[in-house]
N, C-alpha and C positions, 0 to 999 in steps of 0.2 A: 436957837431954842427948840427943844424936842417938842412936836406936838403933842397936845393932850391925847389919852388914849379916848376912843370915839365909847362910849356904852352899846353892852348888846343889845342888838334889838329883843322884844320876848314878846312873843305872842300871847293873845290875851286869853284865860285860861280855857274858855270853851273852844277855840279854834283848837288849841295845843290837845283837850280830850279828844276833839274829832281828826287829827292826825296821828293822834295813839290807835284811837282805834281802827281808822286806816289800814296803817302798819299793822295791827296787829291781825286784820282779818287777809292781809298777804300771806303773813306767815303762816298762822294756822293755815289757812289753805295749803299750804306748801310741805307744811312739816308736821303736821298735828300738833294735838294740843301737849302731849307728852313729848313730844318729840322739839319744841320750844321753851326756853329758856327764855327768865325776863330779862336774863342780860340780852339776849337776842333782840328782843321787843324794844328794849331803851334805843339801842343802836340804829335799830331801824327807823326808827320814830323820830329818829333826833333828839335826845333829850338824855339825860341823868335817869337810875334805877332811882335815884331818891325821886327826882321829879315825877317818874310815872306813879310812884308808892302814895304821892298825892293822889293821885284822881282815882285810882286802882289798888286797891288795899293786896290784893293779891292777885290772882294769875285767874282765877278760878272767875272772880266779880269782872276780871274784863271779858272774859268768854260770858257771861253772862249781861252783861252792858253789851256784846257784838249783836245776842240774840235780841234783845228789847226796842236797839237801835230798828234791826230788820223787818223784827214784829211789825214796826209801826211803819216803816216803807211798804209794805206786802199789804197790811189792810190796805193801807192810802190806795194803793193800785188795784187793787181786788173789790172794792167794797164800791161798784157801779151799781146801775140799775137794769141788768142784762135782760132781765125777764121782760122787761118792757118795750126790747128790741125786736121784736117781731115774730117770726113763727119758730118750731125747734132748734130747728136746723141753724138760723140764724142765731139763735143764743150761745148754741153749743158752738159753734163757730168763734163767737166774739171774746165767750172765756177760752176757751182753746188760746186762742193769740194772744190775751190777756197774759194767760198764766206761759207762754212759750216767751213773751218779750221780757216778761219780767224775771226768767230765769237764764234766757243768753245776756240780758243785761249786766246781768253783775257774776259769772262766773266765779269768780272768788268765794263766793260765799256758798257756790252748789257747791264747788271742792271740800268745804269746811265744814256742812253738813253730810257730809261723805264721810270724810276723817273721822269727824264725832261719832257717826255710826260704828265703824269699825273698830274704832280705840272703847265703845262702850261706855262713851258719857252722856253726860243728861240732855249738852245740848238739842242733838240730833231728836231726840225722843220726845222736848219741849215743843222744839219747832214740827215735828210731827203733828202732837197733839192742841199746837194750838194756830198759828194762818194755813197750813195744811188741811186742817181737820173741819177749821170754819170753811175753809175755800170746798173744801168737799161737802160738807153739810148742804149747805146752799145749793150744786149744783144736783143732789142727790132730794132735795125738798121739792126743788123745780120740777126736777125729772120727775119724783111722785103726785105729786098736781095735776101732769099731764096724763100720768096712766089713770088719774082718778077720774078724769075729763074722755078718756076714751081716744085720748092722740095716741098714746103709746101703748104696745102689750104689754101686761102683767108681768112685770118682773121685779127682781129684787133691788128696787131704787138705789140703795148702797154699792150694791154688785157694777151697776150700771154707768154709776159716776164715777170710780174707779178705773173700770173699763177703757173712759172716754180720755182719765188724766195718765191716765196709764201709757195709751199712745204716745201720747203727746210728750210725757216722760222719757221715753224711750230714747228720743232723739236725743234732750238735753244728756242722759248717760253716755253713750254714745260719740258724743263731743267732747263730754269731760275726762273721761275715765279711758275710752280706748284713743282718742284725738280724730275718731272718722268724724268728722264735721262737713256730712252729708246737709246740713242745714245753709250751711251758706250755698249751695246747691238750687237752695227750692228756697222762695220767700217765704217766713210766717206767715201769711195772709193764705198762701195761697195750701200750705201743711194745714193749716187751721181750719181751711177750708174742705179740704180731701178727709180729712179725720171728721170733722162733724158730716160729710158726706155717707161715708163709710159707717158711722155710728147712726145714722136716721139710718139708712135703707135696711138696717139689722135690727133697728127697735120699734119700729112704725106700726101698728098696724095693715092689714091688707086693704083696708079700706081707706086708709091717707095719703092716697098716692096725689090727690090734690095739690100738697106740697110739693111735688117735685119742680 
């Protein structure tokens, strides 16, 4: 007697979304958004173009479900209480490492915020505008508090907080884009620590040398 055929297993629908979007932020990294196909994305994911057309009305709502997903991992990660951690130096430090782990952490998505830039979709220019823009707010509010207090000189507190991400960006491009991945080289902590080095001794007052 031929056995019964066994049923397939199906995963229950929110697991099967968060392995769409998985796959889906491989590919976009890989290929861009133009340059992906949802027959591409079904394949990858495991699944039917009719399955994914459940959860993802179109191509556009999962690149837009990749961004909202991140959004909310990025606050979670960013959204400390760093001013509370001690003098400049040491703040600027703490988000330095902060924002350097949480972008070697998930390389896929620096790649997919790359893509988006250069293919000239909304992505890239959301995530900009918005755990970007908070994450720079915050550190550029910090840094004007302390020039108002007489730690730092007079300068352009936006300019300033830039500056500091700017460094620290450098590496992640540098990893992603040409593959020098001088970072596994040098620990975070201790990158973290040279750049808010280098960023105090350049914005201090001459009179704050207390902190060193």
């Amino acid at each position: 007697m031929v056995a019964a055929a066994q049923p397939k297993h199906r995963l229950p629908a929110e697991q099967r979304r968060r392995k769409i979007l998985d796959a889906a932020i491989g590919l976009f990294s890989r290929k861009g958004f133009r340059g992906t196909t949802v027959r591409d994305l079904a394949r990858h994911a495991g699944v039917s173009e009719a399955m994914l057309y459940q959860h993802f009305p179109s191509k556009e709502a999962l690149y837009d479900a990749i961004l909202e997903k991140k959004v909310q991992e990025m606050r979670r990660a960013w959204d400390l209480d760093w001013e509370a951690t001690g003098d400049v130096r040491t703040v600027v430090r703490r988000m330095v490492q902060s924002f350097l782990q949480r972008h070697i952490s998930d390389p896929a998505f620096v790649r997919l915020v790359l893509f988006s830039a250069l293919e000239g979709h909304g992505l890239a220019r959301d995530f900009v505008r918005g755990p970007r823009a908070h994450f720079m707010e915050r550190l550029a509010a910090y840094l004007e508090k302390k020039m108002e207090e007489g730690t730092l000189r007079d300068l352009n507190a936006d300019v300033a907080a830039r500056l500091v991400i700017g460094m620290a960006y450098y590496g992640v491009l540098l990893r992603e884009v040409f593959g020098e991945d001088f970072l596994q080289s040098l620990e975070v902590e201790a990158l973290s620590e040279a750049i808010a080095d280098v960023f105090w001794r350049g914005i201090r007052r001459d009179d704050s040398h207390g902190q060193e």
